[in-house]
C-alpha positions in Angstrom: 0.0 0.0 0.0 1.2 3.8 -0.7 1.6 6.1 1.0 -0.6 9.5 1.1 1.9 11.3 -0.3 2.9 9.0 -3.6 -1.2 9.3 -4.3 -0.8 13.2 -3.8 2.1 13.8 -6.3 0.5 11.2 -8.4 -2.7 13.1 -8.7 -0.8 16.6 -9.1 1.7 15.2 -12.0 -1.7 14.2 -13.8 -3.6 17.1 -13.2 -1.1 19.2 -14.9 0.2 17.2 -17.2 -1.7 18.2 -21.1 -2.0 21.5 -19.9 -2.3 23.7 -23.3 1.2 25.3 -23.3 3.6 22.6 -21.2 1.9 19.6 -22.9 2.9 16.2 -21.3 6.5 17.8 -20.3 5.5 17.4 -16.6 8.6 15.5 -14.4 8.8 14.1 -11.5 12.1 15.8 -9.3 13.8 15.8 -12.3 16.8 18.0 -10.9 18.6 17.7 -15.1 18.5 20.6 -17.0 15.5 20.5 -19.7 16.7 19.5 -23.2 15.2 22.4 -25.7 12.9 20.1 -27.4 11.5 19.8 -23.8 10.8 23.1 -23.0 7.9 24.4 -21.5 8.3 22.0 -18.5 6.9 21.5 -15.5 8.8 19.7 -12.6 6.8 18.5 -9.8 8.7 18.2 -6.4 6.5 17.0 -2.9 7.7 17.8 0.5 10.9 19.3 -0.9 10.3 20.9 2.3 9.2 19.4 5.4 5.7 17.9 6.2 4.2 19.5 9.0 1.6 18.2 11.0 -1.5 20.5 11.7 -3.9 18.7 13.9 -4.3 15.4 16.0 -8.4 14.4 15.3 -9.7 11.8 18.0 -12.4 9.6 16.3 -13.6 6.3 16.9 -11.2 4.4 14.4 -8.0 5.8 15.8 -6.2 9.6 15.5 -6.4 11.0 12.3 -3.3 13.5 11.6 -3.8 16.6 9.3 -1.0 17.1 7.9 0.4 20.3 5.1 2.3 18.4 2.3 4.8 21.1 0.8 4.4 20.8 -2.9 6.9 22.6 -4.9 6.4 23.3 -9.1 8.8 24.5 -11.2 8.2 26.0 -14.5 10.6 26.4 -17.0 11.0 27.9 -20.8 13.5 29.9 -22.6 13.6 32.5 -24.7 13.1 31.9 -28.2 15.1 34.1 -30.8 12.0 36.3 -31.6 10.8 36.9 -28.3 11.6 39.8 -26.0 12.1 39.5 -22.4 8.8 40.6 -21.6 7.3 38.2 -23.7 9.2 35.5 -22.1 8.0 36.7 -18.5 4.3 36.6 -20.4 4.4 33.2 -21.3 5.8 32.0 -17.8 2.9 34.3 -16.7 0.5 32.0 -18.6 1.3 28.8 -18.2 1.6 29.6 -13.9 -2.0 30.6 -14.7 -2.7 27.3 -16.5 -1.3 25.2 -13.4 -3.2 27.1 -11.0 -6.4 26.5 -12.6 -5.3 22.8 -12.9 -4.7 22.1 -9.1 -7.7 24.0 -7.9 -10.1 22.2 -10.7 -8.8 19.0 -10.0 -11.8 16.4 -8.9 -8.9 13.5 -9.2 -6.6 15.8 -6.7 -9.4 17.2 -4.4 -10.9 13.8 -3.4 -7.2 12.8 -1.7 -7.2 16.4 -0.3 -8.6 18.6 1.7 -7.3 21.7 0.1 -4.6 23.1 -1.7 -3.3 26.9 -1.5 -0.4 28.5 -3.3 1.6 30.1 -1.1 4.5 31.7 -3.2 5.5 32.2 -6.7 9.4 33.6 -7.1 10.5 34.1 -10.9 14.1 34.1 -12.2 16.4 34.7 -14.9 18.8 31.8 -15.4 22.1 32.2 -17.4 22.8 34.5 -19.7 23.9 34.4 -23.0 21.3 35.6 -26.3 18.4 33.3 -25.1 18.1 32.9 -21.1 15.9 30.4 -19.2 13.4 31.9 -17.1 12.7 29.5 -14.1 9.0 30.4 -11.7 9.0 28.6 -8.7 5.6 27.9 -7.1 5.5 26.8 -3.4 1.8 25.0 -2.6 0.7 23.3 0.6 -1.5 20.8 0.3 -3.7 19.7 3.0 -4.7 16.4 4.0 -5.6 13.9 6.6 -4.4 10.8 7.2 -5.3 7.9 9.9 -1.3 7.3 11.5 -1.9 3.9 11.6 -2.1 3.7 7.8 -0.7 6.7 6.0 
């Protein structure tokens, strides 16, 4: 049997993987750099940070835990030779927007959750040279609960 967490990231690779603009290049803690033919990704990283536990729940079946599950996704594309910066930050922009919609929307995801809440989005330049990468790292906790003696 899994554990909560493998169902979680399983659930969030699927829900954004197809997305209009990153297509099905969604990995899992792939730490590699993207080949170009790959690029828009998505990586999906869970409890890159640590778990925390929220709540102790007494019910009659034992103490259910509620636990935050950091979830951490990076998106990445670089600049193609016709775009400007700002286009490049617009297309990060969009495809953030696209994942955001994705996790909140997700029936799949919100049946082995109780909720998910982004917390932080930081956006960087990587490299340099003609054509940079632009990386956007979005921090989400999601929430869940889980019987401790089967997690």
């Amino acid at each position: 049997m899994a554990h909560s967490r493998t169902g979680i990231r399983t659930k969030t690779i699927t829900a954004v993987t197809g997305l209009t603009l990153t297509g099905s290049n969604v990995f899992d803690w792939n730490l590699n750099a993207q080949a170009e033919n790959k690029l828009p990704s998505l990586t999906v990283m869970v409890a890159r940070s640590p778990e925390q536990i929220s709540d102790d729940i007494d019910n009659e079946l034992g103490v259910l835990e509620v636990r935050d599950l950091p979830i951490t996704i990076e998106v990445r594309e670089v600049q193609a030779a016709t775009d400007s910066h700002a286009d490049l930050l617009t297309a990060i922009d969009d495809i953030c927007e696209d994942v955001e919609i994705a996790l909140t929307g997700n029936a799949a995801l919100a049946a082995a959750i109780i909720d998910i809440t982004l917390m932080t989005t930081e956006i960087e330049m990587v490299g340099g040279g003609e054509y940079p990468m632009v990386v956007a790292t979005q921090e989400w906790i999601a929430r869940y609960s889980v019987d401790r003696t089967a997690p």
